[in-house]
C-alpha positions as CSV (number, residue, x, y, z in Angstrom):
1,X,99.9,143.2,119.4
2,X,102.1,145.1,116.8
3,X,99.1,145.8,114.7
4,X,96.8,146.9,117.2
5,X,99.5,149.1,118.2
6,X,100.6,150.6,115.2
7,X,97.4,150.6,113.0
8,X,94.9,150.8,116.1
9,X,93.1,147.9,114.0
10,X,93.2,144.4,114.4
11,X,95.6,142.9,111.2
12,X,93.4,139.4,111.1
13,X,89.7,138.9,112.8
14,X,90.3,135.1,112.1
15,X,92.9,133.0,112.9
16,X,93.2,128.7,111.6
17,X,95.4,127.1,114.0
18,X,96.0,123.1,112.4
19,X,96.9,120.4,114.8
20,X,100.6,118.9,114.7
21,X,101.9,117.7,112.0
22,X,104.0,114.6,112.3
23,X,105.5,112.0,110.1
24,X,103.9,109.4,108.3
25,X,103.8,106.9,111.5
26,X,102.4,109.4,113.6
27,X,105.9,110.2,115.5
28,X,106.7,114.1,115.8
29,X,109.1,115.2,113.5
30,X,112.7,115.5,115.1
31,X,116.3,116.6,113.4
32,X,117.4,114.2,116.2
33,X,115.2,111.2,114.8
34,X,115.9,112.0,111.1
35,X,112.2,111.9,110.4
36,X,112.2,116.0,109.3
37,X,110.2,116.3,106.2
38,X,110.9,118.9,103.7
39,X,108.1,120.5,102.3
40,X,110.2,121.9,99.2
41,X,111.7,118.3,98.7
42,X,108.3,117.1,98.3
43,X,107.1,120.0,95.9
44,X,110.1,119.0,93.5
45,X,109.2,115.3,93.5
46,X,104.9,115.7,93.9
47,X,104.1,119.2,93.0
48,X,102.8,121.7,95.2
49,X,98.7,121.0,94.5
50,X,99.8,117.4,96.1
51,X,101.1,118.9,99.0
52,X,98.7,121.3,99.4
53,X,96.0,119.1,98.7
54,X,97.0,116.6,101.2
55,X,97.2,118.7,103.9
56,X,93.9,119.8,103.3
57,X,93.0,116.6,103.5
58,X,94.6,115.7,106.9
59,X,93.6,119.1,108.5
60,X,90.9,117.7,110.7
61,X,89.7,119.1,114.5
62,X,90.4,116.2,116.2
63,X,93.3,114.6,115.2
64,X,97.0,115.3,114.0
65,X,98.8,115.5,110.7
66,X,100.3,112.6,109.6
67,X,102.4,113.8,106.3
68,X,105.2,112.3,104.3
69,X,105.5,111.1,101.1
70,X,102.9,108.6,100.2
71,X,100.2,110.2,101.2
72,X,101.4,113.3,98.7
73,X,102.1,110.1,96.1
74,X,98.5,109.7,96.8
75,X,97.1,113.4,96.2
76,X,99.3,113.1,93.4
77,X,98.0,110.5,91.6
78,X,94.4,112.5,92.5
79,X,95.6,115.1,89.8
80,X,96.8,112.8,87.1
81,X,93.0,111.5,87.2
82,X,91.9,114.6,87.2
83,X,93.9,115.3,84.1
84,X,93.6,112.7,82.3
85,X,89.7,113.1,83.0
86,X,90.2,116.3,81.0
87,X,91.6,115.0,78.7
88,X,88.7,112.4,78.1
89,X,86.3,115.6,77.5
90,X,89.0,117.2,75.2
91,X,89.1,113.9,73.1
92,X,85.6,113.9,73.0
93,X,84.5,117.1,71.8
94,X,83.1,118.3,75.2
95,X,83.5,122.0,75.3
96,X,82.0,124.7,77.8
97,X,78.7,125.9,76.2
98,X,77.2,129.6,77.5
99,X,74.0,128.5,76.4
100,X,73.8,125.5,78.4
101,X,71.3,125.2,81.0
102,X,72.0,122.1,83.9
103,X,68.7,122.5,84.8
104,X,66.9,121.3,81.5
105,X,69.2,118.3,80.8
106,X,66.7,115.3,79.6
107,X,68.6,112.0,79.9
108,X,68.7,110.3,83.1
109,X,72.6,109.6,83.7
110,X,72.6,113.8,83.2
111,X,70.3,114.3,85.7
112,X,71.8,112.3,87.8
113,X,75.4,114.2,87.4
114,X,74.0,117.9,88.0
115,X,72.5,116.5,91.0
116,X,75.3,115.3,92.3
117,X,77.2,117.9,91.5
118,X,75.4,120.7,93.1
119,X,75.3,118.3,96.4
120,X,79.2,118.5,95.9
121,X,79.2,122.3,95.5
122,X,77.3,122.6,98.6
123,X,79.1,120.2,100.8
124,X,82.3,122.2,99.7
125,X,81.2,125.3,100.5
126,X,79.5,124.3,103.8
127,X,82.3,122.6,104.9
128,X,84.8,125.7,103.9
129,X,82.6,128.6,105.3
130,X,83.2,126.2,109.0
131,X,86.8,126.3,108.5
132,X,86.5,122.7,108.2
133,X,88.9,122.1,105.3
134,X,89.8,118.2,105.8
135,X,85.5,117.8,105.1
136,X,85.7,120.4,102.1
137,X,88.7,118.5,100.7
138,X,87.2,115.4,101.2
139,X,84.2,115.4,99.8
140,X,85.4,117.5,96.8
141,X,87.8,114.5,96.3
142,X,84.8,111.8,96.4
143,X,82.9,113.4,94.0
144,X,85.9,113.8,90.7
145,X,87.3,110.4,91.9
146,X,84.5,108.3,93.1
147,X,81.5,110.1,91.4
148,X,82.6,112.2,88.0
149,X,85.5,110.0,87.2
150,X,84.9,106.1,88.2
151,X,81.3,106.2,86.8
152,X,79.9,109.1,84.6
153,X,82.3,108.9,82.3
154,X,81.8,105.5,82.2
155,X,78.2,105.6,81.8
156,X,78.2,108.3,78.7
157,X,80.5,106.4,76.6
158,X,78.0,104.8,74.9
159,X,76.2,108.1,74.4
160,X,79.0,109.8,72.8
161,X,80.3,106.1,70.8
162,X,76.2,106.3,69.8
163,X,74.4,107.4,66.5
164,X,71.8,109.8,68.4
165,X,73.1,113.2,68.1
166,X,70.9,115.0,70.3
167,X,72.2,112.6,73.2
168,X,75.8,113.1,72.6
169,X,75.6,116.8,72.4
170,X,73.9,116.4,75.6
171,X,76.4,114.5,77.1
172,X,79.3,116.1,75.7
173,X,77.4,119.5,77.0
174,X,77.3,118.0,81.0
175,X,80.3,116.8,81.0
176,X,82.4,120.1,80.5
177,X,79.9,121.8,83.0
178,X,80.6,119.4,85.7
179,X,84.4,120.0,84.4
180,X,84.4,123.3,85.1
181,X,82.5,123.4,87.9
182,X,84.9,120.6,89.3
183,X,88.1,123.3,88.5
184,X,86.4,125.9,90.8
185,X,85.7,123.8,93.5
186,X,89.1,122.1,93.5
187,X,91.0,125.4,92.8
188,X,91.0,126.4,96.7
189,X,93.6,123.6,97.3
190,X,95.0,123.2,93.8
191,X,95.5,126.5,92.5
192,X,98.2,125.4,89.8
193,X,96.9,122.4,88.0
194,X,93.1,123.6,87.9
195,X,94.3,126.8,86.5
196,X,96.3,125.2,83.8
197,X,93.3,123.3,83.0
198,X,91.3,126.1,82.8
199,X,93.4,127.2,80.5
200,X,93.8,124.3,78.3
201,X,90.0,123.6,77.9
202,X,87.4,126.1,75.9
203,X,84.7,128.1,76.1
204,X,83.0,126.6,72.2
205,X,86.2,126.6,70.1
206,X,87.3,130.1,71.7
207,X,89.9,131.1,74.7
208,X,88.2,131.4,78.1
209,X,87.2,135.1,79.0
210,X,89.1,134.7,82.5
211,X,91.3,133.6,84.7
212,X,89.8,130.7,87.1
213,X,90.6,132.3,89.5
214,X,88.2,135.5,88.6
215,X,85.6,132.8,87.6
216,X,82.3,133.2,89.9
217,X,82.3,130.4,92.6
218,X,79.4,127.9,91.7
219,X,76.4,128.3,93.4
220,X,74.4,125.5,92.7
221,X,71.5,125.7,95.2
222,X,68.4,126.3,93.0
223,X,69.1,123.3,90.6
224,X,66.6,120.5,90.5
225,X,67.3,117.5,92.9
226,X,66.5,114.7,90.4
227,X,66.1,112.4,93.1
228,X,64.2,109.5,90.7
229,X,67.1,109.8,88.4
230,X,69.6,109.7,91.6
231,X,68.1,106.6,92.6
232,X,68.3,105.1,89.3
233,X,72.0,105.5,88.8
234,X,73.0,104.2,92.3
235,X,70.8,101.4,91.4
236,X,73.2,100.5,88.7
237,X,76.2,101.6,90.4
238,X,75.0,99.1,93.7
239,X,74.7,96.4,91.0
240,X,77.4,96.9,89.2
241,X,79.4,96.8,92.1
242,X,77.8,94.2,93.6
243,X,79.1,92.0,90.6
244,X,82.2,93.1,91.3
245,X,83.0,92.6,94.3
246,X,81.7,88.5,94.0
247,X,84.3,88.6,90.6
248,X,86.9,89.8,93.2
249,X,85.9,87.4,96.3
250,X,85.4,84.5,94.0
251,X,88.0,84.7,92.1
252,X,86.9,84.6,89.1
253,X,89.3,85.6,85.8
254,X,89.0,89.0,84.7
255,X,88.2,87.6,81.4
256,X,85.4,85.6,82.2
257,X,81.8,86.9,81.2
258,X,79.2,85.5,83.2
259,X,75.5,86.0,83.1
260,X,73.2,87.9,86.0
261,X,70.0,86.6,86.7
262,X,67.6,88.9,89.3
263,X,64.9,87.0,90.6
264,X,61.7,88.7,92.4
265,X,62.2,92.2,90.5
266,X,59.3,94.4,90.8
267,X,58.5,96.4,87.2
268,X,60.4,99.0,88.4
269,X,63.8,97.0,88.6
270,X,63.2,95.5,85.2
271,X,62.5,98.7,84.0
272,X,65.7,100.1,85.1
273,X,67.5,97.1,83.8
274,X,66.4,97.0,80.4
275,X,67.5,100.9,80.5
276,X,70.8,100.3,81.2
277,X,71.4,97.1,80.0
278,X,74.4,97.6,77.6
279,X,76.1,100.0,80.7
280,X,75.6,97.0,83.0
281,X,77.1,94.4,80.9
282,X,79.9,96.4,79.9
283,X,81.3,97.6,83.2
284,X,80.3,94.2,84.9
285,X,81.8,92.1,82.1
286,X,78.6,90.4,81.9
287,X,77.6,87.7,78.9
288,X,73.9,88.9,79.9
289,X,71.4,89.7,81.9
290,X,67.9,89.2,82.6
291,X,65.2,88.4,84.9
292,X,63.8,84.7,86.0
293,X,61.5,83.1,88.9
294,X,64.3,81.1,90.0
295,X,68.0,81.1,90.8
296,X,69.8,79.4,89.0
297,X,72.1,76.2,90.5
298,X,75.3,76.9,91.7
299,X,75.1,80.6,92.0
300,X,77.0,83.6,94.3
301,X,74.1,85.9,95.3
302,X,73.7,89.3,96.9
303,X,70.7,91.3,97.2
304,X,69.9,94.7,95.8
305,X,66.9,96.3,96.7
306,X,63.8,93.9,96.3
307,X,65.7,91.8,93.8
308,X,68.1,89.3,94.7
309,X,71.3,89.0,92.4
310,X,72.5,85.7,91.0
311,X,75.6,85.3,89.2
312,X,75.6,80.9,87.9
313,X,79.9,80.3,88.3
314,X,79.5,76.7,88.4
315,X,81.2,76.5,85.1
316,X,83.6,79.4,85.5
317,X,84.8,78.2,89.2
318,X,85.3,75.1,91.7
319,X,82.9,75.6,94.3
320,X,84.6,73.3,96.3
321,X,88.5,74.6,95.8
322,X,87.3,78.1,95.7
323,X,85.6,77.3,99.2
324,X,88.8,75.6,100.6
325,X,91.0,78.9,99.2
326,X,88.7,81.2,101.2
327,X,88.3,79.4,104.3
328,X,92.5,78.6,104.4
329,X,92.4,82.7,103.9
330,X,90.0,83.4,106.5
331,X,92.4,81.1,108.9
332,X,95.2,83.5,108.1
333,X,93.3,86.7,109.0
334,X,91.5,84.7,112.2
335,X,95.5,84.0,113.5
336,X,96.6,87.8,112.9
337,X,93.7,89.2,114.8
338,X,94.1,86.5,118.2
339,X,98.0,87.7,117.5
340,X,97.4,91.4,117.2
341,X,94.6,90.9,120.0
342,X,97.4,89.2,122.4
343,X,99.6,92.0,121.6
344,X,97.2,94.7,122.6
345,X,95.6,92.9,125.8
346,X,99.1,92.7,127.3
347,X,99.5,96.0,129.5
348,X,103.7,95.8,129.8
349,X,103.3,95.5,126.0
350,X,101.0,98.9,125.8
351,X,102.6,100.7,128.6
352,X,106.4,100.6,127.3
353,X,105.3,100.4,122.9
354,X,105.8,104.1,121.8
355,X,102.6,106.0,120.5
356,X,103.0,105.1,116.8
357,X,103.9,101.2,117.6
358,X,100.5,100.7,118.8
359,X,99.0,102.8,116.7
360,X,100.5,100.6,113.9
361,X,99.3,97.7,115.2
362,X,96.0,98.6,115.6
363,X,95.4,99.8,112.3
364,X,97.0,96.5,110.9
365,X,94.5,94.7,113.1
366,X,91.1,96.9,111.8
367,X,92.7,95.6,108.6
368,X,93.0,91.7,109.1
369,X,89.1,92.1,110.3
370,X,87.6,94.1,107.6
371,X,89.5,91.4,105.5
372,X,88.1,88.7,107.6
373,X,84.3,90.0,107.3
374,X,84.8,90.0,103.4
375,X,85.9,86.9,103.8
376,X,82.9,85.5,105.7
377,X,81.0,87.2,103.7
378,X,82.5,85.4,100.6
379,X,82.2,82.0,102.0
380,X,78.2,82.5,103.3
381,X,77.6,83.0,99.3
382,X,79.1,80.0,98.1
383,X,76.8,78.1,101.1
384,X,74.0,79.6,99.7
């Protein structure tokens, strides 16, 4: 009003009005209740580009902030991964070429990063042009932690640990573009750290030109989408972590190798797994891995695509103890879900428990299920 008054102009055409923010269990924050947080206590303990970033993060349309400390812990730990994944590329040699070209990158795990990255770039910026910064934050967040991080520079290691030279300075090449382009989408929320960054990292052996946040916003449209090369990574990724997840529900010991056997694969499959053999083995902790007509006895299975996945334990675990351990677990999650169930069935019970009591319990009951259903899922396996 004092703007339209004084300058005869409107001082902002757009205004972003966030939902509540409470505490941590969803209760509004009260001097009364002692449950004030103080945004400049957790900025000395977190950092500001934690704080930031996890508001960001919880700024949705449809729900409240919940804020406190461990979900800034959290956001936190986000940028120590993000540094330390600079420091990776620093270590290894990977510094911002002018002359490179995303587009023309030949090996396949390259490919598959650039596409990935410019379905990041446009997700972001989608996602911030609506105003909808909990999306942009989000899937900026899947693709350094769950994408860049957890699996691409996993996958080049053995390019840049390898004799072929051409390959590593590839590699090295790809990995400080999606770097940088990584600092400029993340610099919205986390002005401080990706500017340091910046900073810290090189443009071939020489100081960058600019500030980051001068740097051109990444526009990533017109790259190619790679979708064969796509498909081939999350093949491996599925597979890998389809190993994985038997290791965890099986229990078997971290340092156990065991050996993978796909039966029915089409030439494709085989094609893809003689490619990435050495990968495969490595993050899977496999002995080996190769194809057959028949699963082997005494094998936990899952299926990935055509193929179905066969990992022999018979001589790393007891079937029948490991089967006795899961079903004794499953018992456990089966009682907390009839108890949580009982709770939340009982109307006195849900018409006197404040807002964040049942809100409590029904997140602790989503998680006895989901740990039931893995569960199941583990115990089905060993059947088979």
């Amino acid at each position: 009003m004092m703007g339209l008054h004084f300058m005869d102009d409107v001082p902002f055409r757009t205004v972003y009005i966030h939902n509540r923010v409470l505490d941590e269990k969803g209760v509004k924050m009260s001097k009364t209740k002692g449950n004030v947080v103080d945004p400049l206590e957790l900025v000395d303990v977190y950092g500001a580009d934690a704080l930031r970033f996890t508001l960001a993060l919880a700024a949705g349309q449809t729900r409240d902030m919940r804020i406190g400390p461990g979900r800034v812990e959290t956001n936190r730990n986000f940028a120590t991964k993000l540094w330390n994944a600079a420091r990776f590329c620093e270590m290894n040699g990977c510094d911002t070429r002018t002359d490179f070209d995303p587009a023309e990158v030949f090996h396949t795990v390259n490919k598959w990063i650039v596409a990935e990255a410019a379905k990041a770039a446009a997700e972001v910026t989608a996602s911030l042009e609506a105003l909808r910064f909990n999306e942009a934050a989000g899937a900026a967040y899947h693709f350094v932690w769950d994408v860049y991080c957890d699996w691409y520079l996993e996958f080049i290691k053995p390019l840049l640990n390898g004799t072929d030279e051409g390959a590593k300075a590839e590699a090295r090449m790809t990995a400080a573009w999606v770097r940088d382009t990584i600092l400029k989408l993340l610099h919205p929320f986390m002005p401080y750290i990706t500017e340091e960054l910046w900073a810290r990292t090189v443009e071939h052996l020489k100081p960058r030109k600019s500030l980051l946040i001068e740097a051109p916003w990444p526009e990533l449209g017109k790259l190619p989408k790679n979708e064969t090369a796509r498909a081939e990574m999350q093949w491996v990724i599925d597979l890998v972590s389809g190993v994985r997840s038997i290791r965890s529900e099986m229990n078997v010991p971290p340092s156990a190798k065991v050996a993978l056997v796909l039966k029915d694969a089409e030439a494709a499959t085989k094609e893809r797994l003689q490619q990435h053999l050495g990968v495969i083995e490595t993050l899977a902790r496999l002995s080996s891995a190769s194809v057959a007509n028949a699963i082997p006895a005494g094998s936990a299975q899952f299926v990935i695509g055509e193929a179905v996945a066969a990992l022999p334990l018979g001589d790393v675990i007891d079937f029948a103890k490991e089967r006795a351990r899961l079903e004794k677990e499953l018992k456990k999650a089966q009682d907390e879900i009839a108890r949580f169930d009982a709770k939340l069935s009982n109307e006195q019970f849900v018409s006197r428990a404040p807002e964040d009591v049942l809100t409590e319990q029904r997140e602790k009951r989503a998680e006895a299920a989901a740990l039931a259903a893995r569960l199941n899922e583990a115990i089905a396996r060993l059947s088979a």
